[in-house]
N, C-alpha and C positions, 0 to 999 in steps of 0.2 A: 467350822466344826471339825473337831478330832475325829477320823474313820479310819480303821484297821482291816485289811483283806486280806483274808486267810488261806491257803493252798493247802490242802491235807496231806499229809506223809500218804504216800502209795501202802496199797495192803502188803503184809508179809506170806501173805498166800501164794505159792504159787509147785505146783505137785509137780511140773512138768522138770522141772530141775530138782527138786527135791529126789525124783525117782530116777532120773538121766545117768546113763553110765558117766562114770568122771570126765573124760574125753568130751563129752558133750555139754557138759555143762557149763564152758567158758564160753559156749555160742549164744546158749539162751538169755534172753533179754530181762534182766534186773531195771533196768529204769529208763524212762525217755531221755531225752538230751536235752527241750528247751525249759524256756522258763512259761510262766502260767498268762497264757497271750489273752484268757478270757479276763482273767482280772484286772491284767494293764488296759485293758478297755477301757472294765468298768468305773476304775481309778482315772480314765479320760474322762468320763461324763463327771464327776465331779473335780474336778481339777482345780477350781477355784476354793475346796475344801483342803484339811489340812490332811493329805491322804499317806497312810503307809501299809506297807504289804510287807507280810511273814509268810514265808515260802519255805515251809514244811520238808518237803522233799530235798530242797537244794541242803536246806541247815543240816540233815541228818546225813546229806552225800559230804560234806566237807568237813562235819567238828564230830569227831566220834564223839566227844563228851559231851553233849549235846542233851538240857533236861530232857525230862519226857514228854509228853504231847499236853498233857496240862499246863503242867509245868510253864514250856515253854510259851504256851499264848498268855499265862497270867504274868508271866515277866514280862510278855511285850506289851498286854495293858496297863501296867505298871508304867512302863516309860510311855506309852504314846497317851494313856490316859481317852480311850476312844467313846464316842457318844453310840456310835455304830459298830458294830463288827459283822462284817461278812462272809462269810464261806461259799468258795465253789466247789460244788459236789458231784460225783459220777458213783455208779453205783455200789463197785466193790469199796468206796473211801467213804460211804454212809454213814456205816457207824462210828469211824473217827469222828467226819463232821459234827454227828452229834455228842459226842465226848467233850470234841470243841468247847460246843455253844454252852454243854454244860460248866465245863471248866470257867467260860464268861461269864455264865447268870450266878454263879456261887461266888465269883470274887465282887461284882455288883449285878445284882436283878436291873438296877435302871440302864442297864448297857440296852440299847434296840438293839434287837439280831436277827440275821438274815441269810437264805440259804438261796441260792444261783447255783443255774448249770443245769447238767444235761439229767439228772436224777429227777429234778424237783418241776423241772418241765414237764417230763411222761410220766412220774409216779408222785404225784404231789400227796397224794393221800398217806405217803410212806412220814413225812412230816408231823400229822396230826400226834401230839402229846409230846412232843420235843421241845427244845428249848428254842426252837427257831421261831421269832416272833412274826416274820412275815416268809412266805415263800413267792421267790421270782419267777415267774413263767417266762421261756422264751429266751429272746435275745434280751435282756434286761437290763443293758446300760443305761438306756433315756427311762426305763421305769425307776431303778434305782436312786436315779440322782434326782427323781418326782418325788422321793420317800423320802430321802433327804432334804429336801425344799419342806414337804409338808412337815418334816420332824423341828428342823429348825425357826418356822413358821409358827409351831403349835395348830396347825392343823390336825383334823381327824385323819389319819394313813387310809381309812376305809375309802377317801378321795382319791384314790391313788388307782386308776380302772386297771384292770388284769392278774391283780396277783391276789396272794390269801394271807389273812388275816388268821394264826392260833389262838383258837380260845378254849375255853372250859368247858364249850360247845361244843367241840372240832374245828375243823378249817373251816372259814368263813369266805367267800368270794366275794370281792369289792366285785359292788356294781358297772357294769360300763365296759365297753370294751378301749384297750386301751388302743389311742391312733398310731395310723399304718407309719411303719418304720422301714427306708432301705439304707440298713446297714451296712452295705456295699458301697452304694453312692452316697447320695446327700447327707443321710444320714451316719457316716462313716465316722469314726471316732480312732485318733490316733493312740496307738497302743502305749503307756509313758513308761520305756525302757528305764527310766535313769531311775523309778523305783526299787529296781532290784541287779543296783549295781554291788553290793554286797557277795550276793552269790554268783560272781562273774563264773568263777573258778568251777562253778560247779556245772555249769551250760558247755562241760568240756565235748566237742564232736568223737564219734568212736575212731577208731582206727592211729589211735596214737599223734594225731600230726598237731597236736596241741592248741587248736582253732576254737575259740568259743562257736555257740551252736544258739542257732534263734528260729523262733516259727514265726509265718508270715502267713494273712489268708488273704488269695486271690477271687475266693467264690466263697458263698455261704448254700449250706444244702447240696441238695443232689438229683438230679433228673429221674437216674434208674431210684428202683425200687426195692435193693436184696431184701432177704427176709429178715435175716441177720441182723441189718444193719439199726444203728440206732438214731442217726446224722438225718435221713429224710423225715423218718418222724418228728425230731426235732423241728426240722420248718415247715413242717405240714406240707412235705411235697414239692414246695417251691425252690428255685434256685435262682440263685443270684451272683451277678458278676461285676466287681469294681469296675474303674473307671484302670485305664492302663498307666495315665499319670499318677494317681496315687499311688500305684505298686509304685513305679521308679523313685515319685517324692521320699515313700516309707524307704526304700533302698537305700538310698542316698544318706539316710540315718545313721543305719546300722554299721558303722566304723567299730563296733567293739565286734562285731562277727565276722569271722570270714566264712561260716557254713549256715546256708539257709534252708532250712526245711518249708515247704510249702505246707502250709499245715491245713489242704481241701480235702472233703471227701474223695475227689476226683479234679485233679488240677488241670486237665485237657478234657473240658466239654464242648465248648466252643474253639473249633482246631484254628479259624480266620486268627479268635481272639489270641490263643497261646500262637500263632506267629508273627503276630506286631508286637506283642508284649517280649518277646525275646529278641524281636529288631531292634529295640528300645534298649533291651538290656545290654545287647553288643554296642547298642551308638554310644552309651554310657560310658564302656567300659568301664564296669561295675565289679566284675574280676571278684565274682561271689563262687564257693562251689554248693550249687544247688540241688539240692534232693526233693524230687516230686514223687504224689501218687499216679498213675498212668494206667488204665486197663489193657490190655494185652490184643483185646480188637480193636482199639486208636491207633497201638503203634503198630498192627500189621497192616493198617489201611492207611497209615502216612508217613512213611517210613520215611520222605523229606524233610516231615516236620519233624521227628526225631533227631535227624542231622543236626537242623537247621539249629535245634535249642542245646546238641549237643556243644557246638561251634559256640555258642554263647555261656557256657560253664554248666550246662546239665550233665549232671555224674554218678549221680545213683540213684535210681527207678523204682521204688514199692509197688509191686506189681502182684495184684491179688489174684492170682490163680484161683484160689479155692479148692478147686477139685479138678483132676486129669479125668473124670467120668463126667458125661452129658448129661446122663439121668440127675445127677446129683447137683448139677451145675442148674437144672430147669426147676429140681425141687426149692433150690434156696433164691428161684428169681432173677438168676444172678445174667441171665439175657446177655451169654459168653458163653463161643462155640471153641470147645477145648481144640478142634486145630489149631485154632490160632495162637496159643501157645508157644506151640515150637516156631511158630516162625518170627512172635515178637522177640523171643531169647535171642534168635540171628538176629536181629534189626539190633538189638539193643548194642550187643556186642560188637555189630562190625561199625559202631559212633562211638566204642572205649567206652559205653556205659554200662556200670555196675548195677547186678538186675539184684535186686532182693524179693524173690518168689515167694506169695504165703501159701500156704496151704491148711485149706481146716479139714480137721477131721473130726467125723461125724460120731457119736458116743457106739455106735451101734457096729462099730469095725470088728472084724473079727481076725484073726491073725494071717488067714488068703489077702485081706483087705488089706491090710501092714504091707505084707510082701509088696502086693499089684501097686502100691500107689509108693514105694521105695523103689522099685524097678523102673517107675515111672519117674521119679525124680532125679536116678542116679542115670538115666538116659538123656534127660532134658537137665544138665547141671545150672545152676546159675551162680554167682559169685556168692549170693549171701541165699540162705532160704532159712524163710519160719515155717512152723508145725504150730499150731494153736486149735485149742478145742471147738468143736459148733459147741455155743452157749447162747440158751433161749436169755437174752439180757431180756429185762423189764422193759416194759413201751413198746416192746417192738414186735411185730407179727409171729417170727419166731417162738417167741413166748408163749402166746395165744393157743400156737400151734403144738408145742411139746409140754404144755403145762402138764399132763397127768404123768408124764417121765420123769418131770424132775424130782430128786429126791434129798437136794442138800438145798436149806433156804437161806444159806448164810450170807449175805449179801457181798462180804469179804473175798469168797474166794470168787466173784462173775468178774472173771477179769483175761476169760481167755486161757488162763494156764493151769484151772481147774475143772474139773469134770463135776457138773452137780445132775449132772441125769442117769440114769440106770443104763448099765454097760454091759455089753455082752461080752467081755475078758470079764473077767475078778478085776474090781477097780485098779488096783498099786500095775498089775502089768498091763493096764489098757495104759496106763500111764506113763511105764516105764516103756512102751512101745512110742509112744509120740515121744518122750524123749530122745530117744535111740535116732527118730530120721534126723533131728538137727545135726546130725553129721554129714549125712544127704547134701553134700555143697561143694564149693571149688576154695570158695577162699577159705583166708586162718583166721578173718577177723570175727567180728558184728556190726551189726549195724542198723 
């Protein structure tokens, strides 16, 4: 069976460079690096299908002429001719996805269509009158390629326990719950790079050195809890850790990358596990340069094990700060005592790692607040640092929590670089203030 999987072009939203003094605006972040590691999954679980994937974002980074987003997925049904098309959605790229599906049900209605990802897990109701015929909950490989068995089958898809079924009704919930999946282990599904060997050029790593760039997951979910966050709701709390042969096997692959991004909520939860998994890495000699996320109370309480993965090619750090205040650090959950801050920036530093500091800032700053938390940055410098808004994303506590604040529901701009809740600046300069600290850094690049 023909099956087409879709990556949506990134929103063009984004206020925080739009309002940035010009100097700042070659820091701020236009696009990720890798390519779409949840779809090469899903395109594992059907493997024995005839599977191809349209990667949105990379086509529009490499061919300026490039149709437009209809355009382009009806040229690609055109040639791949798909019985299925899929879309993985997040929630500022919602209303593309469904532009998508429409753009697919207008060139043929008999296309099944299908929406995955992190949107349609926690807000699946946002679905209901779309052109999405089924919606995946979850980690949805082994569902998907259940929906594909029943389509090619002529089975009823309503067989199919955990997902939703559009109707004229609204969404309908297949009966049953669907069996336990560890996606991690057993159930692990090799991501199939050589999909989207087209857009090599476009998975270029920042900093000039011409390296393709790929994400890898070592864990699924997350222990803590921010309020913020969207990743633990995703697995309902639970976390999960591969097996450390798998990482090296998936390593061992990737011969067209030499930059690997760890792409976990938190890539150092279990500290035993991240130091076998880097002894492994060095026995290899694997000679990857490796970007992890790392909380900033891990690396002040293991400061060996930062060496130690240093020594094995770890070189640049996303390191969530959030906020240099306590109070605001306990409001968002975030169970991270800001001393320890300054002391992971030493540890990171004296192992030659490159710390990428974020900081969010909370809609309700007022221009003391600007100051206090740029004094605070331009004290604590780190090589790369981001400025991104608190944004109550959908599914997730935070939302719950500042729902009567928000005041823009456009789903385009929840994406971190837009402000949709009520601001105590005038919106354009609470804007132009978070632009302004991305110059708040040491180095010239991004990253």
């Amino acid at each position: 069976m023909n099956i087409l999987l879709v990556n949506p072009p990134r929103s063009p939203f984004n206020a925080i460079r739009s309002f940035a003094p010009d100097a700042a605006k070659p820091f701020i972040h236009k696009k990720l690096i890798g390519p779409p590691l949840g779809l090469l999954t899903v395109a594992a679980a059907v493997a024995h299908h005839n599977v191809s994937v349209l990667d949105m974002k990379a086509e529009y980074d490499i061919n300026e002429h490039a149709p437009d987003m209809a355009d382009l997925v009806v040229s690609y049904c055109k040639k791949t001719s798909p019985k299925i098309v899929g879309v993985t959605v997040i929630a500022s790229e919602f209303d593309a996805s469904c532009e998508i599906l429409q753009a697919v049900k207008k060139y043929d209605p008999k296309i099944l269509t299908m929406a995955g990802g992190l949107h349609p897990t926690l807000c699946p109701k946002d679905f209901a009158g779309t052109n999405a015929d089924i919606i995946c909950i979850g980690q949805a490989s082994h569902m998907f390629a259940e929906i594909v068995h029943a389509k090619e089958t002529g089975q009823d898809l309503a067989s199919v326990p955990g997902c939703m079924i559009n109707t004229k009704l609204g969404l309908i919930p297949t009966p049953g719950k669907p069996a336990f999946r560890d996606y991690a282990k057993q159930d692990f599904l090799m991501p199939n790079r050589s999909l989207i060997r087209q857009w090599l050029p476009a998975y270029l790593a920042p900093g000039g050195s011409g390296q393709k760039a790929t994400y890898l997951f070592t864990s699924l979910g997350c222990p803590y809890k921010c309020s913020f966050c969207s990743i633990w709701p995703q697995m309902d709390g639970h976390f999960y850790l591969r097996n450390i042969e798998s990482i090296i096997a998936e390593l061992r692959t990737l011969t067209d990358y030499g930059v690997v991004r760890f792409a976990d909520a938190n890539s150092v939860i279990d500290v035993g596990f991240a130091w076998n998994l880097f002894d492994r890495i060095n026995q290899e000699g694997l000679n990857k340069f490796f970007i992890m996320d790392i909380r900033s109370d891990t690396a002040a309480k293991n400061p060996d094990l930062i060496s130690h993965m240093a020594k094995a090619g770890l070189k640049v750090v996303i390191c969530g700060f959030e906020s240099f205040r306590q109070n605001e650090l306990s409001s968002f959950n975030k169970q991270l005592d800001a001393a320890t801050i300054k002391k992971a920036i030493a540890i990171f530093h004296d192992n030659g790692i490159m710390v990428r500091g974020n900081y969010v800032v909370p809609p309700d700053y007022d221009e003391a607040d600007f100051d206090a938390l740029a004094e605070f940055a331009n004290a604590e410098k780190v090589t790369y640092a981001g400025y991104t808004i608190l944004t109550p994303m959908p599914g997730t506590k935070l939302f719950i929590a500042m729902k009567d604040r928000i005041i823009d529901h456009d789903l385009r701009k929840y994406n971190f670089f837009n402000c949709v809740c009520k601001t105590k600046l005038p919106l354009d300069t609470f804007h132009e203030k978070v632009g302004a600290l991305w110059l708040v850094k040491k180095g010239s690049e991004i990253i």
